[in-house]
mmCIF file of the N, C-alpha and C atoms, coordinates in Angstrom:
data_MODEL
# 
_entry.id   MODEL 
# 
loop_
_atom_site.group_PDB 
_atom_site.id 
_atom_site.type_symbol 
_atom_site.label_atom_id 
_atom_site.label_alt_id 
_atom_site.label_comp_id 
_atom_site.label_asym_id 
_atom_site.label_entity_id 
_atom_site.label_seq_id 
_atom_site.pdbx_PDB_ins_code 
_atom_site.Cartn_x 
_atom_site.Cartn_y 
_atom_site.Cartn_z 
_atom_site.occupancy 
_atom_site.B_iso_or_equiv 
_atom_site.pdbx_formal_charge 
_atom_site.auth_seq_id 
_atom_site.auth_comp_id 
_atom_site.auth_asym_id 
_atom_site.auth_atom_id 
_atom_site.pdbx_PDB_model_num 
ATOM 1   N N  . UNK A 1 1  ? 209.619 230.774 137.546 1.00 0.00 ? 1  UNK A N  1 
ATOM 2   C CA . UNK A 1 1  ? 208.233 230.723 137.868 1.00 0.00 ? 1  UNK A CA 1 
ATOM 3   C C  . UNK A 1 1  ? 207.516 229.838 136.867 1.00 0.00 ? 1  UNK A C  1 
ATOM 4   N N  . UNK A 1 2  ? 206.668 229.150 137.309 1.00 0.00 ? 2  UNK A N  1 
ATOM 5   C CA . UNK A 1 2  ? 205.389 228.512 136.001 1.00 0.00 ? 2  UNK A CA 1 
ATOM 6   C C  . UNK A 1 2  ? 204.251 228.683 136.849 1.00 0.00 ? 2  UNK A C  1 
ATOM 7   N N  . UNK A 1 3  ? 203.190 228.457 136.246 1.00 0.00 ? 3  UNK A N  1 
ATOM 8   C CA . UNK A 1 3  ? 202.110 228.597 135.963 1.00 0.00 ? 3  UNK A CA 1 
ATOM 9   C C  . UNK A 1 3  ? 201.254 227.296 136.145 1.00 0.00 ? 3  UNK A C  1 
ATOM 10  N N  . UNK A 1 4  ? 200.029 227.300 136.864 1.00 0.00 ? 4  UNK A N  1 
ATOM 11  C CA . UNK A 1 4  ? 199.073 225.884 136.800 1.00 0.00 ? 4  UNK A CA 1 
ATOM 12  C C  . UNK A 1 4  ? 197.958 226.901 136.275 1.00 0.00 ? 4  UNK A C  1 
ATOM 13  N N  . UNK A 1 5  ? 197.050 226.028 135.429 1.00 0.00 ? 5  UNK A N  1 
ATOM 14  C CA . UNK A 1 5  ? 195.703 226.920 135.031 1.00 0.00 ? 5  UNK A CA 1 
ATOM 15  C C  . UNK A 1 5  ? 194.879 225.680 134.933 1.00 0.00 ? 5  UNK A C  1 
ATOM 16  N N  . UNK A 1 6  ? 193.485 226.227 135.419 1.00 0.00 ? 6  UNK A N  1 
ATOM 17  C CA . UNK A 1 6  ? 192.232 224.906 136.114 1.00 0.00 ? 6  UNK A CA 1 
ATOM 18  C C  . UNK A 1 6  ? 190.785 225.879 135.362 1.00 0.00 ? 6  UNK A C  1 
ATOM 19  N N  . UNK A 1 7  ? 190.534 225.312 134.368 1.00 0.00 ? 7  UNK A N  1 
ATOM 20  C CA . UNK A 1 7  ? 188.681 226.120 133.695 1.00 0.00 ? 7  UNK A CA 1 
ATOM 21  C C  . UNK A 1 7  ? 187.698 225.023 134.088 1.00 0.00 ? 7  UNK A C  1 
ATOM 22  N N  . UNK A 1 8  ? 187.022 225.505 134.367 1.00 0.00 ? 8  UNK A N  1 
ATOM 23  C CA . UNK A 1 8  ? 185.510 224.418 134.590 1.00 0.00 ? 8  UNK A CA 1 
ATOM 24  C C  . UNK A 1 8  ? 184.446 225.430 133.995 1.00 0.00 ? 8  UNK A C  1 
ATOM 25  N N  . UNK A 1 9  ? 183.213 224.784 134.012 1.00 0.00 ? 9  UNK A N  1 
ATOM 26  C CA . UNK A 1 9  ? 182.230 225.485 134.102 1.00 0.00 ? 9  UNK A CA 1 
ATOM 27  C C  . UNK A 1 9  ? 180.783 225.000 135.022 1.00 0.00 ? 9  UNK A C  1 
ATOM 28  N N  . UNK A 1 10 ? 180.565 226.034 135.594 1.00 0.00 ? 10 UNK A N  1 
ATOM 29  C CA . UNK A 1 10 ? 180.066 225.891 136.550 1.00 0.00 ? 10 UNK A CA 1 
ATOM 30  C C  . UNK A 1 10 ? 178.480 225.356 136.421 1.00 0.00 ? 10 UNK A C  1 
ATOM 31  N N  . UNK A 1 11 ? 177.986 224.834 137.124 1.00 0.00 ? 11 UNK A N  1 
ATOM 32  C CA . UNK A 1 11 ? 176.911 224.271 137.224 1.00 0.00 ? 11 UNK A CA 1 
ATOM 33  C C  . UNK A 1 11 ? 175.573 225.398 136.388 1.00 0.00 ? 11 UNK A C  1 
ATOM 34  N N  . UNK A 1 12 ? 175.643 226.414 136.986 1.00 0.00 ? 12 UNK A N  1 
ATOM 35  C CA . UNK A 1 12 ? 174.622 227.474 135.915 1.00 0.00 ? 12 UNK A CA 1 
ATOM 36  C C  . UNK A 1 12 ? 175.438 227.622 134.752 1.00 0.00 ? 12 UNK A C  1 
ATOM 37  N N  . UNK A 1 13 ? 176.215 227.147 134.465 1.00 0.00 ? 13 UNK A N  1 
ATOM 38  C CA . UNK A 1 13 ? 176.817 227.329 132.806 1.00 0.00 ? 13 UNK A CA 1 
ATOM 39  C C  . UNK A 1 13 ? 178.033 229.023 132.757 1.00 0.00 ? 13 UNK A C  1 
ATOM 40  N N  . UNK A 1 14 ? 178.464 228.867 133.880 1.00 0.00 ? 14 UNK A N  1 
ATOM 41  C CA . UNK A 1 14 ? 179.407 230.096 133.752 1.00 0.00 ? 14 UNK A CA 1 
ATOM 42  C C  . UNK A 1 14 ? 180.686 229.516 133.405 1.00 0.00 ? 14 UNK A C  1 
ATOM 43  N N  . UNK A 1 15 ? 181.636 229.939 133.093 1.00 0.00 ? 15 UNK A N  1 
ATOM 44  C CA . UNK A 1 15 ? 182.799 229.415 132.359 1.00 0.00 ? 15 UNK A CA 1 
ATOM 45  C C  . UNK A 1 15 ? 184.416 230.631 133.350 1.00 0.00 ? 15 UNK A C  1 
ATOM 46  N N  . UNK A 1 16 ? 184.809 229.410 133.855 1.00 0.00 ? 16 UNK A N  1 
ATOM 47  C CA . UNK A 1 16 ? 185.975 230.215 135.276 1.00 0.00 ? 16 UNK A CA 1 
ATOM 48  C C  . UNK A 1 16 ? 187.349 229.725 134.878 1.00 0.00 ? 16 UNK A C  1 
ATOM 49  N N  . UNK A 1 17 ? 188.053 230.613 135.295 1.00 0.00 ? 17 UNK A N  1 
ATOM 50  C CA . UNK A 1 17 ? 189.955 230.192 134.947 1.00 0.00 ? 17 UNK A CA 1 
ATOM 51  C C  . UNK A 1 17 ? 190.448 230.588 135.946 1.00 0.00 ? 17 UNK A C  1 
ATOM 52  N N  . UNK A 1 18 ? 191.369 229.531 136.903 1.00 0.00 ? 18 UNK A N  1 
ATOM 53  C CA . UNK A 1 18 ? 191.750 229.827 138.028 1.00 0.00 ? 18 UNK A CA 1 
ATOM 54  C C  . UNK A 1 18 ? 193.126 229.937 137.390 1.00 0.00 ? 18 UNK A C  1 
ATOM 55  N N  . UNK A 1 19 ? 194.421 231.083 137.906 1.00 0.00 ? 19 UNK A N  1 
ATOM 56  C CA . UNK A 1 19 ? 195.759 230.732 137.610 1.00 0.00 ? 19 UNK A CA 1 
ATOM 57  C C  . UNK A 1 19 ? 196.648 231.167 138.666 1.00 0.00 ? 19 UNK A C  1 
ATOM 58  N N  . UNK A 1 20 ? 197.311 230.132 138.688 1.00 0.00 ? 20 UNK A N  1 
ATOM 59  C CA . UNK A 1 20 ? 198.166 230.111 140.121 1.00 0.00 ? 20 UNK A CA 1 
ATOM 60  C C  . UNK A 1 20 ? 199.504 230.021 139.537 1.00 0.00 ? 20 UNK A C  1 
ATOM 61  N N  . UNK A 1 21 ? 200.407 230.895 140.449 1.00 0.00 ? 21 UNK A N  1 
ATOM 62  C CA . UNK A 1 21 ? 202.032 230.574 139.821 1.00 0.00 ? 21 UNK A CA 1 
ATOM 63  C C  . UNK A 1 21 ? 202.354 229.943 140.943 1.00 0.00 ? 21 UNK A C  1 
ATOM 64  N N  . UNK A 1 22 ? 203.468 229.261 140.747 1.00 0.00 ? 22 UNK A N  1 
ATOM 65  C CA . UNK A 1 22 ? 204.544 228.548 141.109 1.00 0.00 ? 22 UNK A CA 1 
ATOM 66  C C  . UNK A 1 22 ? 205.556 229.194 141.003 1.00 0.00 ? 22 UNK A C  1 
ATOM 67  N N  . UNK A 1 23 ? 206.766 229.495 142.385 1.00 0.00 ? 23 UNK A N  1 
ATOM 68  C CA . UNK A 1 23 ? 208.219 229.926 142.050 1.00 0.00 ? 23 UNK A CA 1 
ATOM 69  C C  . UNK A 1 23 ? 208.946 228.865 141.864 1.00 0.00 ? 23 UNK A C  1 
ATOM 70  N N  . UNK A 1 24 ? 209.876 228.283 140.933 1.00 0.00 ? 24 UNK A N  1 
ATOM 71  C CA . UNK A 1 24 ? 210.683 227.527 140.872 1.00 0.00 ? 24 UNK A CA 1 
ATOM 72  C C  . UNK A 1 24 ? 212.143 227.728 141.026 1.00 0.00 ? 24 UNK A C  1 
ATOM 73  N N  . UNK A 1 25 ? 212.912 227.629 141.935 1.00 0.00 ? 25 UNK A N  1 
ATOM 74  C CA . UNK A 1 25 ? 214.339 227.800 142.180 1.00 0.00 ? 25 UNK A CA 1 
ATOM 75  C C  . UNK A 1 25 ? 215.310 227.212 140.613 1.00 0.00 ? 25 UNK A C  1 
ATOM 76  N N  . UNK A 1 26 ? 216.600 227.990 140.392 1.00 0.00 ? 26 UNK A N  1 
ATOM 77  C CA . UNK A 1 26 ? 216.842 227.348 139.270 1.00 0.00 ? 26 UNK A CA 1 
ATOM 78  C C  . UNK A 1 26 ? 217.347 226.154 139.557 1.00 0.00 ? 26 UNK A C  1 
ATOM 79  N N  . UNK A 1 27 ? 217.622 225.529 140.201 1.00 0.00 ? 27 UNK A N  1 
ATOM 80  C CA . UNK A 1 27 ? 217.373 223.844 140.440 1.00 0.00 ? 27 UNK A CA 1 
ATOM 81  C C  . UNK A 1 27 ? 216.392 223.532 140.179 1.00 0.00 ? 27 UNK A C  1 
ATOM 82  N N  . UNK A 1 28 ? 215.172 223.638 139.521 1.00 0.00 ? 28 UNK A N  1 
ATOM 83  C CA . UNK A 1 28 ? 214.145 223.195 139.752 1.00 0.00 ? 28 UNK A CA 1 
ATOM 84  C C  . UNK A 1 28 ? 213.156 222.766 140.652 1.00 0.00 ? 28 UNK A C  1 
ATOM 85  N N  . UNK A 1 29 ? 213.663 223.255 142.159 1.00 0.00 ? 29 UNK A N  1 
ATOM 86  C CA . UNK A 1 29 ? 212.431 223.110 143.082 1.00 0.00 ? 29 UNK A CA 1 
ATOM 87  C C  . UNK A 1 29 ? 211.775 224.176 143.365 1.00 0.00 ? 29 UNK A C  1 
ATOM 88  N N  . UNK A 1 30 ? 210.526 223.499 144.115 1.00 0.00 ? 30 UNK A N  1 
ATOM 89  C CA . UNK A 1 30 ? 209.526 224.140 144.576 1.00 0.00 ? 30 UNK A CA 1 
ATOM 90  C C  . UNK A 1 30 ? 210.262 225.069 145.638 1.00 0.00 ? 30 UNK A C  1 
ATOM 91  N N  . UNK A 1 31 ? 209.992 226.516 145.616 1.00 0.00 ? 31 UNK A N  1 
ATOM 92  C CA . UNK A 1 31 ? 210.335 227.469 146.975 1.00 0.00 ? 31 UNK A CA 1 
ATOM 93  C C  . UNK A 1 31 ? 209.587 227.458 147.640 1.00 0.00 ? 31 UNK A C  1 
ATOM 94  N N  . UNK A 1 32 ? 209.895 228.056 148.631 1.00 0.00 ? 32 UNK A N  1 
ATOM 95  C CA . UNK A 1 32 ? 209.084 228.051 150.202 1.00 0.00 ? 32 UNK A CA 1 
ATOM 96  C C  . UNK A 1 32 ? 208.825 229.554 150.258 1.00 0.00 ? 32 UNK A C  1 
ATOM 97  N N  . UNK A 1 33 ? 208.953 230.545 149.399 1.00 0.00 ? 33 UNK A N  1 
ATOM 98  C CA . UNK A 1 33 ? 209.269 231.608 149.349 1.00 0.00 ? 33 UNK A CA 1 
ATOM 99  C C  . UNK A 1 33 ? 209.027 232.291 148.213 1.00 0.00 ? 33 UNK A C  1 
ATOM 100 N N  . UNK A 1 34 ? 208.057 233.334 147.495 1.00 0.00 ? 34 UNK A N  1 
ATOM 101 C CA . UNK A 1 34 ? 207.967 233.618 146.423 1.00 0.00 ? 34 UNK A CA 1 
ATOM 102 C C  . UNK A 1 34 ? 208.666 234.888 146.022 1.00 0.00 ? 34 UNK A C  1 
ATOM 103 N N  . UNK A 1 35 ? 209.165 235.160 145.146 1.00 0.00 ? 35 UNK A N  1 
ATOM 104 C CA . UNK A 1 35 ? 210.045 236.401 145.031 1.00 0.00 ? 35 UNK A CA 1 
ATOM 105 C C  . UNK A 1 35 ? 209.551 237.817 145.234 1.00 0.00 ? 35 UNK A C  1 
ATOM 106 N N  . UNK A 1 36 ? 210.267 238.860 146.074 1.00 0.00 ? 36 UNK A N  1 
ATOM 107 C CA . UNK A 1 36 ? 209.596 239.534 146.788 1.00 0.00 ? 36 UNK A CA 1 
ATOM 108 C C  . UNK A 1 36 ? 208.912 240.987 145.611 1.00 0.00 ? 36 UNK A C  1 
ATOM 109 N N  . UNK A 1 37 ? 209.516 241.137 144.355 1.00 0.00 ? 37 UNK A N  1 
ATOM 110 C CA . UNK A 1 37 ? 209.174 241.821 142.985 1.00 0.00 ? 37 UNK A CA 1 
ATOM 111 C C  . UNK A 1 37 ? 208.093 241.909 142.801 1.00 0.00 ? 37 UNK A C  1 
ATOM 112 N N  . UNK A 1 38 ? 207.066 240.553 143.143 1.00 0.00 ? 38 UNK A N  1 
ATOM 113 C CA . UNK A 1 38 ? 205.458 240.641 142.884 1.00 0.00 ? 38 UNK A CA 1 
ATOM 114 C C  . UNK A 1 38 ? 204.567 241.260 143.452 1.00 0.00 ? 38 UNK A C  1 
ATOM 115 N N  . UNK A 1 39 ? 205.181 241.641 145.299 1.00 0.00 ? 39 UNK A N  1 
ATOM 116 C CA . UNK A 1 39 ? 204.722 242.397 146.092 1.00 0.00 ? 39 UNK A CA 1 
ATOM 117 C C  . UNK A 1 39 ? 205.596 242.573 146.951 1.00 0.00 ? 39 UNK A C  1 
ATOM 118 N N  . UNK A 1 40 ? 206.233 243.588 147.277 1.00 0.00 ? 40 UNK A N  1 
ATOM 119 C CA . UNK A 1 40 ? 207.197 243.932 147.946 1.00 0.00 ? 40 UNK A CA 1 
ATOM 120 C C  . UNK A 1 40 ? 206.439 244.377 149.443 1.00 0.00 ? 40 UNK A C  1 
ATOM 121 N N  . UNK A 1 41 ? 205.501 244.770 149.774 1.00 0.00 ? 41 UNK A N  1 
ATOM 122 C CA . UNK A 1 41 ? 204.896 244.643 150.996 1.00 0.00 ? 41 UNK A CA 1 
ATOM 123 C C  . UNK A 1 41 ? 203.975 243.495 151.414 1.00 0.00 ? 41 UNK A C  1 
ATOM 124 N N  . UNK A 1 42 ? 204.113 242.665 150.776 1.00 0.00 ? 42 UNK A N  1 
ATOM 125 C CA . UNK A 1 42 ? 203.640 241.427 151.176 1.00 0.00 ? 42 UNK A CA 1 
ATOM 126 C C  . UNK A 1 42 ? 204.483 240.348 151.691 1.00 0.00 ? 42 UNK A C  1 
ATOM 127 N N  . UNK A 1 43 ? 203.950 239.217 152.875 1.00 0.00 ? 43 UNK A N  1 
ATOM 128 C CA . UNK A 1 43 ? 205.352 238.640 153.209 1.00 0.00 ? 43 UNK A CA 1 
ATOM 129 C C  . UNK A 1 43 ? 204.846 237.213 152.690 1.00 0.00 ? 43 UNK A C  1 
ATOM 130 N N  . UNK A 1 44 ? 205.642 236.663 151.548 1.00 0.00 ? 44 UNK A N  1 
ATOM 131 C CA . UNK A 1 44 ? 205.277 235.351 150.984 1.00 0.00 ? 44 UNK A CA 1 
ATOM 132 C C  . UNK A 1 44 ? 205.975 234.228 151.653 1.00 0.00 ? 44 UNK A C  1 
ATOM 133 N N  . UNK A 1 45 ? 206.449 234.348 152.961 1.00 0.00 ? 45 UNK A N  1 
ATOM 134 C CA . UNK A 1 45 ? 206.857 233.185 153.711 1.00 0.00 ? 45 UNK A CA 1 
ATOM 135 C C  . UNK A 1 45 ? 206.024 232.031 153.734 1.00 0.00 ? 45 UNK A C  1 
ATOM 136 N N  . UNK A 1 46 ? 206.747 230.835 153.462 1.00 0.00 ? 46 UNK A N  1 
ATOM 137 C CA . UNK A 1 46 ? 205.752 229.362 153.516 1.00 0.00 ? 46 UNK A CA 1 
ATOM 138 C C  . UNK A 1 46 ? 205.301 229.374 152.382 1.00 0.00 ? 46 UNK A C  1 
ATOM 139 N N  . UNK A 1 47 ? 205.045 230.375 151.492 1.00 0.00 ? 47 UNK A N  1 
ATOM 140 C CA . UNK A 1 47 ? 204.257 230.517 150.143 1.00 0.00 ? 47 UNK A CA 1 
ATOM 141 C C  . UNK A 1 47 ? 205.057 229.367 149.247 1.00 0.00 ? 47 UNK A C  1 
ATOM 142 N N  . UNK A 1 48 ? 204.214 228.253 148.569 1.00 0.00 ? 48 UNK A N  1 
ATOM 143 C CA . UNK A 1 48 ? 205.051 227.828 147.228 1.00 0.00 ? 48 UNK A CA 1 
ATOM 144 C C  . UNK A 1 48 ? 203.971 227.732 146.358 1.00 0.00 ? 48 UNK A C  1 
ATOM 145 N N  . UNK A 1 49 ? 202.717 228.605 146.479 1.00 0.00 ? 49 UNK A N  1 
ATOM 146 C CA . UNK A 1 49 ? 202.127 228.809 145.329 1.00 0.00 ? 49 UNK A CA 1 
ATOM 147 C C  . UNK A 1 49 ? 201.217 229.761 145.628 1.00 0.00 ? 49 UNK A C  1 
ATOM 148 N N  . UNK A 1 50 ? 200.686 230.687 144.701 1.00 0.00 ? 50 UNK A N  1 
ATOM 149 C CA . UNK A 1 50 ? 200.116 231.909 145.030 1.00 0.00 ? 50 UNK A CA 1 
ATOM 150 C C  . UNK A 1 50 ? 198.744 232.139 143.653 1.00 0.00 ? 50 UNK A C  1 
ATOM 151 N N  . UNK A 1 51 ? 197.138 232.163 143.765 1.00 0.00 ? 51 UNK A N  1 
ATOM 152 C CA . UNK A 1 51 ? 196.533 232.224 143.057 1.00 0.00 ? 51 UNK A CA 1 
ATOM 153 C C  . UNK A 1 51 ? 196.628 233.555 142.555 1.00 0.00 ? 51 UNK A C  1 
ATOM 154 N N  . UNK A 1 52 ? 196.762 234.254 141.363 1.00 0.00 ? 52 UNK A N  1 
ATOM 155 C CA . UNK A 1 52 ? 197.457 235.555 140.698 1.00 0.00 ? 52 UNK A CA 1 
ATOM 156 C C  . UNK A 1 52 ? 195.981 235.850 140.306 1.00 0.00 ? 52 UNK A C  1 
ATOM 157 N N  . UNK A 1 53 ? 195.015 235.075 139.744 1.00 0.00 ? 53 UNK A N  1 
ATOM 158 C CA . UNK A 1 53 ? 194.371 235.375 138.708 1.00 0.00 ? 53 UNK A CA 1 
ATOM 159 C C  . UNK A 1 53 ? 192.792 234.458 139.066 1.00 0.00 ? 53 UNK A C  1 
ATOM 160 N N  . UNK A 1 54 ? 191.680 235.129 139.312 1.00 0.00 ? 54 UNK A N  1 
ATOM 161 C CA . UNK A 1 54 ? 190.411 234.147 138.794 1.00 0.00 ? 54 UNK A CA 1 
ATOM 162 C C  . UNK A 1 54 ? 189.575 234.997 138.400 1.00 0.00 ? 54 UNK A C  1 
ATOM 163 N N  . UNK A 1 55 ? 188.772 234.475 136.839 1.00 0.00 ? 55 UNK A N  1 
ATOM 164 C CA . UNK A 1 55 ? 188.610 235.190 136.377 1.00 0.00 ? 55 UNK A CA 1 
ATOM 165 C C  . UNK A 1 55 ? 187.013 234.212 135.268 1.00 0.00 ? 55 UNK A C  1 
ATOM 166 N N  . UNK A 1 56 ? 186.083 235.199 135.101 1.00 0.00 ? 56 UNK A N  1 
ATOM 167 C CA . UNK A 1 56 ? 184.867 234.318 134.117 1.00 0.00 ? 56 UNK A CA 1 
ATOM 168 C C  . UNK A 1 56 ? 185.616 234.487 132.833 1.00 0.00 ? 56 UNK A C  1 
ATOM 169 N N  . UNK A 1 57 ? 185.415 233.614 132.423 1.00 0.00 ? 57 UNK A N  1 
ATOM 170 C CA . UNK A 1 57 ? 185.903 233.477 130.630 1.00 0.00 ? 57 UNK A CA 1 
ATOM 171 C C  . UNK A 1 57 ? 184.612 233.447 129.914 1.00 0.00 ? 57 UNK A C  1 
ATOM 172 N N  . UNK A 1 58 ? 184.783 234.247 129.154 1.00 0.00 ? 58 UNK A N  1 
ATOM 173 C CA . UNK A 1 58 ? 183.070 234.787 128.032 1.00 0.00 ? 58 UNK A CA 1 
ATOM 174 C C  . UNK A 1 58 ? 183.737 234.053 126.624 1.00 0.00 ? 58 UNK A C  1 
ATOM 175 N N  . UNK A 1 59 ? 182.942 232.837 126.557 1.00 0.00 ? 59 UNK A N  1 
ATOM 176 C CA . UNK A 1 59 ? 182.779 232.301 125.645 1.00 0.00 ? 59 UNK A CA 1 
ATOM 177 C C  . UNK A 1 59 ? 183.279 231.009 126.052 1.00 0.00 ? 59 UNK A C  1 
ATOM 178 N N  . UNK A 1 60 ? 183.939 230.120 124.713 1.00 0.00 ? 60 UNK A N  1 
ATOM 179 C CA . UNK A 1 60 ? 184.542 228.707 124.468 1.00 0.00 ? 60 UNK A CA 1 
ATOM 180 C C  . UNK A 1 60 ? 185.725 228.722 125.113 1.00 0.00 ? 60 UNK A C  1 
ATOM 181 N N  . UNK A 1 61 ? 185.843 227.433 125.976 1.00 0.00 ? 61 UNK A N  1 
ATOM 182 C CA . UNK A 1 61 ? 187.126 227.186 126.275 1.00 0.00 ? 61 UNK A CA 1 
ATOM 183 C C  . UNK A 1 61 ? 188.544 226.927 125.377 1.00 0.00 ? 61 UNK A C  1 
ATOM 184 N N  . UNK A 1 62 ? 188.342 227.536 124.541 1.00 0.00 ? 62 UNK A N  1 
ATOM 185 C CA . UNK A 1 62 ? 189.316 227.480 123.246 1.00 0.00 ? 62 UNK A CA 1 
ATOM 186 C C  . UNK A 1 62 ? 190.585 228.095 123.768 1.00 0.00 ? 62 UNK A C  1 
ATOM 187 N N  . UNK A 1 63 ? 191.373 227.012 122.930 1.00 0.00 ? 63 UNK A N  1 
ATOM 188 C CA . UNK A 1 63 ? 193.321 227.912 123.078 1.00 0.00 ? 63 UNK A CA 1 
ATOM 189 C C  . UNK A 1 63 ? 193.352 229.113 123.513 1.00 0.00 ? 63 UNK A C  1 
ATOM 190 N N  . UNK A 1 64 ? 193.016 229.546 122.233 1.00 0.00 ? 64 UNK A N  1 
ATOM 191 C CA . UNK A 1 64 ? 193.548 231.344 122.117 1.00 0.00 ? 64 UNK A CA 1 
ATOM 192 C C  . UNK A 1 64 ? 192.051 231.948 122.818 1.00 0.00 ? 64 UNK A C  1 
ATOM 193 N N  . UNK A 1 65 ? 191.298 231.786 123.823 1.00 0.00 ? 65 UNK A N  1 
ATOM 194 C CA . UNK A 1 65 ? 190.244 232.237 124.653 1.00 0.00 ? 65 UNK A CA 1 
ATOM 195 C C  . UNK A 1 65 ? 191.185 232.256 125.847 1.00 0.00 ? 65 UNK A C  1 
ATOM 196 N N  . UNK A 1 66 ? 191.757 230.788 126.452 1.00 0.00 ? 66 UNK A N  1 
ATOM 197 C CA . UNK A 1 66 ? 192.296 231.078 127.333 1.00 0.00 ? 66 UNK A CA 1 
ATOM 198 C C  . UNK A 1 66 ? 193.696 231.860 127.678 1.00 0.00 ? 66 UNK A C  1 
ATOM 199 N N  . UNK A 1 67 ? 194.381 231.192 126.510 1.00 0.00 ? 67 UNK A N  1 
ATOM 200 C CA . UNK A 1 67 ? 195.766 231.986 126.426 1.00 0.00 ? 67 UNK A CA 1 
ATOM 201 C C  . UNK A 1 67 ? 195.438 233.700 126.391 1.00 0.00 ? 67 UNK A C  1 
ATOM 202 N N  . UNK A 1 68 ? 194.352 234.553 125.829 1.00 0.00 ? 68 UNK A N  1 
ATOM 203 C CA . UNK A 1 68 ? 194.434 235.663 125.710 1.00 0.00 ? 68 UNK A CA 1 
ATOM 204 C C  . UNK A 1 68 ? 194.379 236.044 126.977 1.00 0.00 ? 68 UNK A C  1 
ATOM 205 N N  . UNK A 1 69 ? 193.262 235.407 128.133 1.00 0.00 ? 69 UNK A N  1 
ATOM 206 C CA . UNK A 1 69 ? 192.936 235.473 129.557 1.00 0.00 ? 69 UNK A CA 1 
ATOM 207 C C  . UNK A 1 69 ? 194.005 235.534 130.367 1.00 0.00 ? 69 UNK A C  1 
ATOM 208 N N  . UNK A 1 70 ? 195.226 234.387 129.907 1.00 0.00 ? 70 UNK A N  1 
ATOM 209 C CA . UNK A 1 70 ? 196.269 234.319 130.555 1.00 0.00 ? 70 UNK A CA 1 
ATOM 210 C C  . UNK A 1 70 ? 197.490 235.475 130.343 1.00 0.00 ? 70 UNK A C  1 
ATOM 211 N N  . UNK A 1 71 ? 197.643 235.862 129.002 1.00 0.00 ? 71 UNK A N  1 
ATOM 212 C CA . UNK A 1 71 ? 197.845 236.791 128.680 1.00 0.00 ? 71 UNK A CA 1 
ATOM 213 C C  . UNK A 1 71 ? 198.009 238.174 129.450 1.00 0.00 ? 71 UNK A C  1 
ATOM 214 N N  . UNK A 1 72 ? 196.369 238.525 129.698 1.00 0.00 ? 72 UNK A N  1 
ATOM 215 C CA . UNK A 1 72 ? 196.222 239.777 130.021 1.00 0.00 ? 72 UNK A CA 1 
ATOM 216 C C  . UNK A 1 72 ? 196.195 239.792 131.635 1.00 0.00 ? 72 UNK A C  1 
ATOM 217 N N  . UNK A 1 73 ? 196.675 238.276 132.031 1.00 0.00 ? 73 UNK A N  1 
ATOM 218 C CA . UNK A 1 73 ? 196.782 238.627 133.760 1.00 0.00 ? 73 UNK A CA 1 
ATOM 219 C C  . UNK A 1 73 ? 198.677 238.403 134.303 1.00 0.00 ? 73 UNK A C  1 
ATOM 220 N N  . UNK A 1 74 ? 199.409 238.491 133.026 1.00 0.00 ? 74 UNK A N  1 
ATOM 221 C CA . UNK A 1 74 ? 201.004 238.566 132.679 1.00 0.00 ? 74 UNK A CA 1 
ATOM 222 C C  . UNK A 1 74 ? 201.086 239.637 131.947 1.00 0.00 ? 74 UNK A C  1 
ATOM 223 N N  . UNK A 1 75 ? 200.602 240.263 132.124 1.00 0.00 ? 75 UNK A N  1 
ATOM 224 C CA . UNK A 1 75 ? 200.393 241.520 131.370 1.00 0.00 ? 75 UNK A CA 1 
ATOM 225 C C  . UNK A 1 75 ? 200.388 242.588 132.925 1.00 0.00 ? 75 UNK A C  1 
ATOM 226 N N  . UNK A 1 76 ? 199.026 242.204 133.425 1.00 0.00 ? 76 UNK A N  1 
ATOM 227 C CA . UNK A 1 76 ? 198.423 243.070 134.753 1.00 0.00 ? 76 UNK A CA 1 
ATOM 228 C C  . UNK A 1 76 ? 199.986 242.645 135.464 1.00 0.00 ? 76 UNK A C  1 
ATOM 229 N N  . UNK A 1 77 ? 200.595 241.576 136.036 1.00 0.00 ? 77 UNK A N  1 
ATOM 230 C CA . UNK A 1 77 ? 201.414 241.997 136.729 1.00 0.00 ? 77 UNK A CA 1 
ATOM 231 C C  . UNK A 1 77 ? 203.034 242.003 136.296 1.00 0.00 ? 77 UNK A C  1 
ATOM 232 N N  . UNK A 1 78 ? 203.189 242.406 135.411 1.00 0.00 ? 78 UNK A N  1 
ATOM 233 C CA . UNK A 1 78 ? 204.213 242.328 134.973 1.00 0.00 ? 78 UNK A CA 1 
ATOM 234 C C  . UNK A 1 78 ? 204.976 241.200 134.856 1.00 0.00 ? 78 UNK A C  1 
ATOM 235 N N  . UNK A 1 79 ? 204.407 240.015 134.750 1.00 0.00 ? 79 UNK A N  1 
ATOM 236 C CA . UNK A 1 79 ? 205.014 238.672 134.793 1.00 0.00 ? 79 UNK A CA 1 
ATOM 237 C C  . UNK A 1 79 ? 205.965 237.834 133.319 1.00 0.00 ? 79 UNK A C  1 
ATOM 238 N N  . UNK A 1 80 ? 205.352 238.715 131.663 1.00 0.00 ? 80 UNK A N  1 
ATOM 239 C CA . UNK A 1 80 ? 205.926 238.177 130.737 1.00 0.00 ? 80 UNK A CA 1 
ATOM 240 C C  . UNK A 1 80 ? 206.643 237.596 130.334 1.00 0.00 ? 80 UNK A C  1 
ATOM 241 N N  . UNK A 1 81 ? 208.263 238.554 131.404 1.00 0.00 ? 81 UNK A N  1 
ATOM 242 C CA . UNK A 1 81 ? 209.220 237.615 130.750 1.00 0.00 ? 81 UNK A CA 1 
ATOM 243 C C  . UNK A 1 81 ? 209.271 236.931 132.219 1.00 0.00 ? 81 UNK A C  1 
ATOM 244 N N  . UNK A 1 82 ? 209.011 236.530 133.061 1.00 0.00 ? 82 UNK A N  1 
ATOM 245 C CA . UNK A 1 82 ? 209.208 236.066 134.207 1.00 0.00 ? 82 UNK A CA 1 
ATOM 246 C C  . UNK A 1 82 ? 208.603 234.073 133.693 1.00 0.00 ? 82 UNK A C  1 
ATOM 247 N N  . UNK A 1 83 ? 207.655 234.280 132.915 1.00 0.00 ? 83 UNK A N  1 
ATOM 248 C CA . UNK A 1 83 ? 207.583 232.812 132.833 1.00 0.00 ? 83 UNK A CA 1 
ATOM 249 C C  . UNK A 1 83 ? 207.576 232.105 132.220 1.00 0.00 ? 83 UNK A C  1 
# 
């Protein structure tokens, strides 16, 4: 699995972190299919990327602001050692 992460801030000055995983096959491609562990009643057919996480970020777009954000949404789904 990896990870894409996208912060902007928004026109009234709010500050957003979008994070989307990616399944990666160990060949390195993109799946068509996300592994069924993340939601087992969900059907991720066609899926090769799935938004996990959006979220306001309170404060500076700093490293360790976002990494903690990212953190605590690999945390919420049990993703740690997964990526």
């Amino acid at each position: 699995m990896s990870l894409s992460l996208d912060a902007w801030t928004s026109s009234n000055q709010f500050a957003f972190l979008a994070i989307i995983m990616h399944y990666v096959t160990n060949d390195w491609q993109l799946s068509m299919s996300l592994p069924p562990f993340l939601c087992p009643t969900f059907n991720f057919a066609s899926t090769e990327e799935l938004l996990i996480d959006f979220r306001e970020i309170i404060g500076k777009h700093s490293g360790a602001n976002l990494a903690e954000a990212v953190w605590n949404t690999l945390e919420l789904y049990r993703l740690k050692n997964r990526v």
